[in-house]
Structure formats: structure tokens, C-alpha cells
N, C-alpha and C positions, 0 to 999 in steps of 0.2 A: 189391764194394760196401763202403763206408765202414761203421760199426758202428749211425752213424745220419744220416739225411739229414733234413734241415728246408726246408720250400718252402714259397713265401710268396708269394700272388698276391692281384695287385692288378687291382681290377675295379668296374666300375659294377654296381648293383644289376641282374640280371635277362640279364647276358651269361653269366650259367649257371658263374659260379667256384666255389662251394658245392660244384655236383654232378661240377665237374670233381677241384674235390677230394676227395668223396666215392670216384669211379670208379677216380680211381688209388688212394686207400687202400684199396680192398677187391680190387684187383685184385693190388698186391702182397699182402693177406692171401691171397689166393688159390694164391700164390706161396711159402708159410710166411712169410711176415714178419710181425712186428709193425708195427702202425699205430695214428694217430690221424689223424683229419680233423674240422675246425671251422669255422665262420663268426665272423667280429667284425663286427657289423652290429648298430644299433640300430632303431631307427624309421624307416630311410629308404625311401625313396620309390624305385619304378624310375627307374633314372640316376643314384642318390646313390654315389659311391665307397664301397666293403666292402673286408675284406681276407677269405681262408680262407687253412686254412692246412694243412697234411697235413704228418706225420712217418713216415718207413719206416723202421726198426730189424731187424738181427738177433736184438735183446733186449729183454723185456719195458721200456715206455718208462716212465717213473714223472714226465714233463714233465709239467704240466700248468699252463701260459697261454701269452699266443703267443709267435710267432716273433720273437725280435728280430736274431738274428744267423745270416740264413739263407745257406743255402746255393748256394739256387736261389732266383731270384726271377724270378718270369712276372708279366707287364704284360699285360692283356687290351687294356685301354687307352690308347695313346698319351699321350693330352694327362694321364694322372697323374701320368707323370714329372715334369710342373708340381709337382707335390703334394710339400711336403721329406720326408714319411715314406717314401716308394718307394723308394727306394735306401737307405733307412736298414740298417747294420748288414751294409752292401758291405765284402768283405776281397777279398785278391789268390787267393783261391780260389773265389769266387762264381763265377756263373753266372746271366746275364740273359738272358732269352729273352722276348721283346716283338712283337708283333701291329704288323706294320709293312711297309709294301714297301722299305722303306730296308736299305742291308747293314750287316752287325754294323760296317765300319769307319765309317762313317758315324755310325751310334747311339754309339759309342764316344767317336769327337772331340766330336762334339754335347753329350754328357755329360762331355768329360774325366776320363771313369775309366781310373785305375789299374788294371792287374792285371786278372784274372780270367779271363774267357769274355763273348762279346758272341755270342748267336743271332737271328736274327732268322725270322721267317717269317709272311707276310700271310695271315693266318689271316682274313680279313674275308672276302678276296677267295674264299678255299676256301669259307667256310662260305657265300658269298653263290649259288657255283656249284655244290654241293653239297645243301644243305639249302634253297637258296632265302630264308635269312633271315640279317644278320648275327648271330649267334650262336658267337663267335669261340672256343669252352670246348675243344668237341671237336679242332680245328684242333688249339690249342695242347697238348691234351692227348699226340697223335700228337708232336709236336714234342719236348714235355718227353721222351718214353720214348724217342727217339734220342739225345738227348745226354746222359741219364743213364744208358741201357743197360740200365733196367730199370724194373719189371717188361718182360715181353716184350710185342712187338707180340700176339702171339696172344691171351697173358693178357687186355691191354685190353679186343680183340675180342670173346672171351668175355663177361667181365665187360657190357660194355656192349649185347651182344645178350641177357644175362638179365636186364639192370635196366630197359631199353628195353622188350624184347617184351612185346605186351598194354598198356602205357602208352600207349606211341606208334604211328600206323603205320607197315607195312613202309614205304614209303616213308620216313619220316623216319630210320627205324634205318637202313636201307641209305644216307641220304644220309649219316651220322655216321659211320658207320662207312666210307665211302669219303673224309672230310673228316678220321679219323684216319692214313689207309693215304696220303693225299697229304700231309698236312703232315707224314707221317714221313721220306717221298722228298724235299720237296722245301724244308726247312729247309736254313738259312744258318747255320753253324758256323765262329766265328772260331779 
């Protein structure tokens, strides 16, 4: 792992990005790393575009505002790509990974980027068979920890069965936590 990784997702109010970046920052904590995880959101309404944002370190991180020149960046949303802040601060070492049934070559010409990594994985489609709602967080969440190789699928799991259990019912923890184990099989990696 890099010394520090910066991820930066993009999401409508209420598709659960906050807590996706809440779950992997304490799941690598969990993992000895250093973390931060944050929302930039003001007054908006469910469905208003937010961004969060999560940092995994080896070393204590002394950052503190957001992401501008991320590493990874996760699209909950589709049509945010609309939006010119989404891609903002794309290099030939990023990493997109977007909630889409389209394949990363597709996403790619479509955007005409440069360089990087293009993932793709319809995270709608998991969470709609899965948990029965779209709620695309967790989907993506399985997806981001294969193409970044870390924290471990188990870590998530854990993690997300102690922040889960008594919140929600079994049912919903077992739908998320099979909606992370299938978008980890079955993401598009360009």
C-alpha cells in the first residue's frame, strides 16, 4: 500500500456515501492504519449531490480539508459525471470506479480519459437483489476493496457486522454484507 490513499465519492444525498466512507475508514483502522473519513454536505435535501471523503495512511495524517487530487474516485451516481467537479483532480494514476452496467471501456471513451483505471460495477442492480432497495454504498463499497487490495474483504465484514448488528435487522446486515461479497466477485477492472 501507497504511504497514503485519498478517495473521493460522489453521491446523492441518502445513497448511504457518508457511511460507506465511515465503514472502510474504520475498517482499515481496524487493520492498524491511520484514517480520516468526512462528509461535505450542506443543507441538502435527499437527492441533493454530497461528496465524502476517506484517507488510509500508514502514518499519522495531519490533512485536514478535502480531497482534491484523489486517488480513487467512486461515483454512486451516474448522471454526476454531468457535474464538472467529479472527475476533478483525475491524473494517469487514478482510479474510477462507478455504479453502472456499462464496461470500464465504454465509461472511458464516453469520458475520454486519459490514463488511469476505469472499474465498473452495477452496484444498483446488487443492492436492488440483495437488500431489496437501491442503496448502491455497500455494493460499491465490496468493489472499492478489490481494486485497492485493501483493507481485507474479512475486515469489511467484520466491521460492517459490528456497526450493523442491533441498528438494523438480520436481514438487512445479511443482505449487505452478501451485496459486499458479490460486488467484490463481480466488478469490471480495466
Amino acid at each position: 500500500m501507497q504511504q497514503l490513499i485519498e478517495i473521493r465519492w460522489h453521491a446523492r444525498a441518502g445513497q448511504g456515501a457518508k457511511s460507506a466512507a465511515y465503514l472502510l475508514a474504520e475498517s482499515a483502522l481496524g487493520a492498524g492504519k491511520y484514517i480520516q473519513a468526512f462528509p461535505e454536505y450542506g443543507p441538502e435535501r435527499m437527492g441533493a449531490p454530497m461528496k465524502a471523503y476517506t484517507r488510509i495512511g500508514e502514518a499519522p495524517i495531519r490533512i485536514h480539508s478535502q480531497i482534491t487530487d484523489p486517488d480513487v474516485i467512486v461515483v454512486l451516481d451516474p448522471s454526476l459525471l454531468k457535474l464538472s467537479d467529479t472527475l476533478e483532480g483525475w491524473k494517469d494514476s487514478s482510479v474510477l470506479i462507478i455504479n453502472t452496467n456499462k464496461s470500464p471501456k465504454e465509461i472511458r471513451e464516453s469520458l475520454n480519459l486519459k490514463g488511469g483505471k476505469v472499474c465498473t460495477i452495477d452496484a444498483t442492480r446488487i443492492s436492488m437483489d440483495t437488500i431489496g432497495r437501491n442503496i448502491p454504498n455497500t455494493p460499491l463499497l465490496g468493489a472499492l476493496i478489490r481494486v485497492m487490495g485493501t483493507p481485507s474483504l474479512d475486515g469489511v465484514l467484520e466491521e460492517l457486522r459490528r456497526k450493523f448488528s442491533g441498528r438494523f435487522s438480520e436481514k438487512v446486515m445479511q443482505g449487505n454484507i452478501e451485496a459486499v461479497k458479490r460486488a467484490y466477485e463481480e466488478v469490471q477492472i480495466e
